[in-house]
N, C-alpha and C positions, 0 to 999 in steps of 0.2 A: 392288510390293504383291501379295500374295497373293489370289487371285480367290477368290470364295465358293466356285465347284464343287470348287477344289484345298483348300479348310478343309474342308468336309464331306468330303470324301477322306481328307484326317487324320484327322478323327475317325472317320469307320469304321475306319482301319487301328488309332486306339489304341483302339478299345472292342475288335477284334481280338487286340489283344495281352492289353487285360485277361483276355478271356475263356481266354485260351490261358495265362496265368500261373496260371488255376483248376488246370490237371492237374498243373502242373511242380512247385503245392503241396503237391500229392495225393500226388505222386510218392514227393517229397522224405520228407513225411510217414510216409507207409508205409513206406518202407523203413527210416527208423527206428525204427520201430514193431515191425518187423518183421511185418505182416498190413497187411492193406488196412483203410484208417480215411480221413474224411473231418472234415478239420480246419478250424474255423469258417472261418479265412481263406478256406477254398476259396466259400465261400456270400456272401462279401464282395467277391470278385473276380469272381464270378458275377453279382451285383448291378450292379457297377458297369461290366464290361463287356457286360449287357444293357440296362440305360440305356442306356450309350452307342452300340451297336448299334440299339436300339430308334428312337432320335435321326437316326442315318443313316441307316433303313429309312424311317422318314415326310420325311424329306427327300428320297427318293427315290421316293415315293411309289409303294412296294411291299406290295402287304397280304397274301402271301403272309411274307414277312421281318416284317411289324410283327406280324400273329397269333403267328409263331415266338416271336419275340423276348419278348412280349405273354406270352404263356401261360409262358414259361419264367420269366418274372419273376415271376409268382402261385406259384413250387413256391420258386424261392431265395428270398421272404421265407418263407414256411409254412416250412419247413424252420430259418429263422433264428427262427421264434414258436417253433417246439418246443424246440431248445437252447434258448433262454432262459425258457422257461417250462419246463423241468425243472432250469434253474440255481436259480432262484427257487425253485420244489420242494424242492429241495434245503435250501435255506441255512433254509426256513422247516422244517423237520424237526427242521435243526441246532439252530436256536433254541428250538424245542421241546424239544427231548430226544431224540427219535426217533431221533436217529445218523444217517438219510438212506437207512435202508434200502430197498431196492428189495421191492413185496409179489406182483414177477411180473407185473403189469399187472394185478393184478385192483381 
């Protein structure tokens, strides 16, 4: 049977791996892209391997790891409200008429 300390060992290594599948998306991304571009899933991998690092920092009851972890999760959802409140933008313009132009940010 697997001891508690070696489960929360896993789960730090795979909230680790999430967090590290963010850049290899980015990567991948971009270079098809050809320019540097930050592609939703990278904000979703973000998320979920700071959960899960989050998870192993207060198991481990480190508050210098839980603040990191903590604050970085407040900017991956923010970042996930603005895509999708500029998809919604979007699609209500569509339905408008408006085409979905962009007015520059003003």
């Amino acid at each position: 049977m697997i001891s508690a300390a070696n489960a929360w060992l896993a789960i730090g290594f795979l909230g680790q791996a999430f967090f590290s599948m963010r850049f290899l998306i980015q990567w991948i991304y971009s270079e098809r892209m050809k320019k540097s571009l930050i592609p939703v899933p990278f904000w979703y991998f973000s998320i979920g391997g700071g959960i899960t690092l989050l998870s192993y920092a207060i198991y481990r009851e480190d508050p210098v790891f839980i603040v990191g972890q903590g604050a970085g999760l407040l900017v991956y959802g923010r970042n996930l409200y603005f895509i999708f409140r500029e998809r919604h933008q979007q699609k209500a313009a569509l339905a408008s008429g408006d085409g979905g132009g962009s007015d520059g940010g003003a």
